[in-house]
C-alpha positions in Angstrom: 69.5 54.7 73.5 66.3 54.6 75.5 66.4 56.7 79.1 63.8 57.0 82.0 63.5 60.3 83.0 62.3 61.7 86.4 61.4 64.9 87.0 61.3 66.0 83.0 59.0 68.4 83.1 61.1 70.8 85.3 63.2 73.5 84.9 66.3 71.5 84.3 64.5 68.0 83.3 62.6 69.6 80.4 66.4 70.7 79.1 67.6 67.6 79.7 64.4 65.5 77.7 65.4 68.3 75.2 69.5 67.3 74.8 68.7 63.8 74.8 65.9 64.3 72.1 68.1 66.0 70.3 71.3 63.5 70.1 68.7 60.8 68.9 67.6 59.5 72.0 64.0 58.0 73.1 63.1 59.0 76.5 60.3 57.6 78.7 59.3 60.1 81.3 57.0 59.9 84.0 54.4 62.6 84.5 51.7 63.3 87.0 49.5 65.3 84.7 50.3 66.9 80.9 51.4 70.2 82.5 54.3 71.6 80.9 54.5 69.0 78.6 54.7 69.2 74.8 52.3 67.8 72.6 53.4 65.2 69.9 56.6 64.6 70.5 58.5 62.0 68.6 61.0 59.4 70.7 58.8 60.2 73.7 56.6 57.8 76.2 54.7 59.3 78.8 53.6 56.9 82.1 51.2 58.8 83.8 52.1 58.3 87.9 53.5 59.8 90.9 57.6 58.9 91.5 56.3 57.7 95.0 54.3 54.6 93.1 56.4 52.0 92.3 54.7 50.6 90.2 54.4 53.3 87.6 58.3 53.9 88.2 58.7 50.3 87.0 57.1 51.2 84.4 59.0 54.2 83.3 62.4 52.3 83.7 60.7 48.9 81.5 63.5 48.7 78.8 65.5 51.3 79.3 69.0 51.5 79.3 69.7 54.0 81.7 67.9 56.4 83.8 67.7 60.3 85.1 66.8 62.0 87.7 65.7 65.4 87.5 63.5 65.6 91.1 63.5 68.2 93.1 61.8 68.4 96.6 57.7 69.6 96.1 56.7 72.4 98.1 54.3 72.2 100.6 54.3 68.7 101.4 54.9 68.0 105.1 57.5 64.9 104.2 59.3 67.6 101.9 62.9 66.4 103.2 62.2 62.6 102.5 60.7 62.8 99.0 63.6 62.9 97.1 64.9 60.1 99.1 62.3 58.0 98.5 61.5 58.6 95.2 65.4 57.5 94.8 64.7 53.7 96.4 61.9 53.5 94.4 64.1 54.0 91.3 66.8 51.8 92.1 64.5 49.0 93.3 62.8 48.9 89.8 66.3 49.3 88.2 67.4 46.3 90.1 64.3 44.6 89.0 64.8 45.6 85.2 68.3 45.2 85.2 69.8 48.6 84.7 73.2 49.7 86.0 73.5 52.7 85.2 71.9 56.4 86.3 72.5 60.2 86.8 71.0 62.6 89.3 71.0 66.0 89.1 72.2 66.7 93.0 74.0 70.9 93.6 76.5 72.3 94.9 75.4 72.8 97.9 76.1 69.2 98.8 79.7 68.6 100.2 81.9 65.9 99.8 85.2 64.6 101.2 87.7 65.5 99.1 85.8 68.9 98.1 88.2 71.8 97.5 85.5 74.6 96.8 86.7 78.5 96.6 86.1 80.4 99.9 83.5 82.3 97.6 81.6 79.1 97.2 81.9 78.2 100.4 80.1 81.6 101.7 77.6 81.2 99.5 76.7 78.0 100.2 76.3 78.8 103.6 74.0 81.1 102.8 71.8 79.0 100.6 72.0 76.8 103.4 70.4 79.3 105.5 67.6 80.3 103.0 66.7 76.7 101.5 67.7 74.4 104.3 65.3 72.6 103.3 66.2 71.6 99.4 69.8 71.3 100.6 68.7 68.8 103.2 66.8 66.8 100.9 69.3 66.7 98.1 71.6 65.5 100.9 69.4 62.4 101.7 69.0 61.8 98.2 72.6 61.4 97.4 73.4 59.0 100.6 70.5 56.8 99.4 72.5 56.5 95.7 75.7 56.8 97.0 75.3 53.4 98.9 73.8 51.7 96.1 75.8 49.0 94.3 74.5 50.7 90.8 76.8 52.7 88.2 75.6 56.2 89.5 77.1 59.5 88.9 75.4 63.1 90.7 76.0 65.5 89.3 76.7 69.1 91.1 75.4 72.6 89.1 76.1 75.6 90.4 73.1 77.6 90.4 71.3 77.2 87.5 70.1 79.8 85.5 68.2 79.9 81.6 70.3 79.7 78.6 72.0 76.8 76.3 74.7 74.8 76.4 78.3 76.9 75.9 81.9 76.4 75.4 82.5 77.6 78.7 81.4 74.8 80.7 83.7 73.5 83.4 84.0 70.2 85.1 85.6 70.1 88.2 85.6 67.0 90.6 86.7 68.6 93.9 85.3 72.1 92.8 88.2 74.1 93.1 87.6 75.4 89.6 84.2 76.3 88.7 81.9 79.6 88.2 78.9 80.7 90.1 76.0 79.6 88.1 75.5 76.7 85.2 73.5 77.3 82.5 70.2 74.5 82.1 71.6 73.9 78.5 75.3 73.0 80.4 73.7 71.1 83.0 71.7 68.7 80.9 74.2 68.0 77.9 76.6 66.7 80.9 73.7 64.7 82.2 73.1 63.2 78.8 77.0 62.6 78.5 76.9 61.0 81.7 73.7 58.7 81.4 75.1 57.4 78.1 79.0 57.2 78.2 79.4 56.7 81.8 82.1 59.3 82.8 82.8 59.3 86.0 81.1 56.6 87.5 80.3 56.5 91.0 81.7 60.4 91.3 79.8 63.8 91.9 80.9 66.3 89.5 80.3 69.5 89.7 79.3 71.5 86.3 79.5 75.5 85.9 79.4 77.7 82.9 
C-alpha cells in the first residue's frame, strides 16, 4: 500500500514511516529540508515543500491510497494555533482532488470529546497540560474540528503522552478513555496509526492509545 505522510520526520512520524516500512509499505513523505531524514531508504519518495503549499501536498498525496498526519504545531511562528488547521485543509483538498478517502491524524489526549469517560487522574492532568501548552492543545483542537467536518474516512487518533520505546503487548485502545495508562510509547502510537491508515478501524472515531 502506498501512504502520504505528514510530519515524518518527527518524533512520532519518523516511528510511524518506520512501522509502515516495515509491514511492506511505500511511503511518500513531505519534507522541508533532509534533516532527520535517512539516507537511501527503500519504498520511500521524498517531495521537498512546506505542508502550507498546496501544491507540493498534491504532490505527496499523487497515488496514494491513504494518508497521515504526523504535524505538530512549529514553534515560534506567530500563526502557531492555525498551522495545524491549515495544513489539514490543504490535505483534504488535495485528497479530494486525488480521490482518497481515507486518513489518520495523530491528535492527544488532551482533546475532549462528547462521550469521553477519562479517569479523574487524566482529567487533572490534562488540566494541567492545558495550562502549560495551551497552545499545542489549542491547535490540535482546531485541527480535529477541521477533519472532523470533513465527508472523508478519517480516524484521530488520541496518545497519551508519548514517550521513546517500541511497540508492546500492553497497548490499550479505549474509545471513551475510561481505560488507558499515562503515557504511550512512539512504537504503540504508530503501529495503531498504520493499523488505522490501512484497515480502517474505527472510522470517523478518535481513539485513544496507551501503553
Amino acid at each position: 500500500m502506498r501512504l502520504a505522510v505528514f510530519g515524518g520526520t518527527g518524533f512520532a512520524g519518523s516511528a510511524v514511516v518506520d512501522e509502515a516500512l516495515a509491514r511492506g509499505h511505500e511511503v511518500r513523505m513531505l519534507a522541508r529540508g533532509p534533516s532527520g531524514l535517512k539516507a537511501n531508504r527503500e519504498r520511500v519518495t521524498v517531495v521537498p515543500g512546506d505542508v502550507r503549499d498546496a501544491a507540493a501536498v498534491a504532490a505527496t498525496i499523487e497515488g496514494c491510497e491513504a494518508v497521515i498526519s504526523t504535524l505538530g504545531p512549529r514553534r515560534g511562528e506567530k500563526q502557531g494555533a492555525d498551522f495545524l488547521a491549515e495544513a489539514m485543509r490543504n490535505i483534504l483538498r488535495a485528497m479530494e482532488e486525488h480521490g482518497v478517502r481515507r486518513i489518520v491524524a495523530i491528535s492527544g489526549a488532551g482533546i475532549t470529546l462528547p462521550g469521553d469517560h477519562k479517569p479523574l487522574v487524566h482529567v487533572l492532568a490534562g488540566g494541567f497540560v492545558g495550562l502549560l501548552a495551551r497552545g499545542l492543545v489549542e491547535a490540535k483542537r482546531r485541527e480535529y474540528e477541521v477533519l472532523s467536518a470533513s465527508p472523508v474516512d478519517w480516524t484521530a487518533v488520541r496518545p497519551t503522552r508519548i514517550v521513546d520505546g517500541p511497540a508492546t503487548e500492553r497497548r490499550q485502545v479505549s474509545l471513551d478513555g475510561s481505560k488507558m495508562g499515562m503515557r504511550a510509547t512512539r512504537g504503540d502510537v504508530a503501529a495503531l496509526t498504520v493499523d488505522e491508515a490501512t484497515s480502517v478501524g474505527h472510522p470517523r472515531q478518535a481513539p485513544f492509545v496507551s501503553s
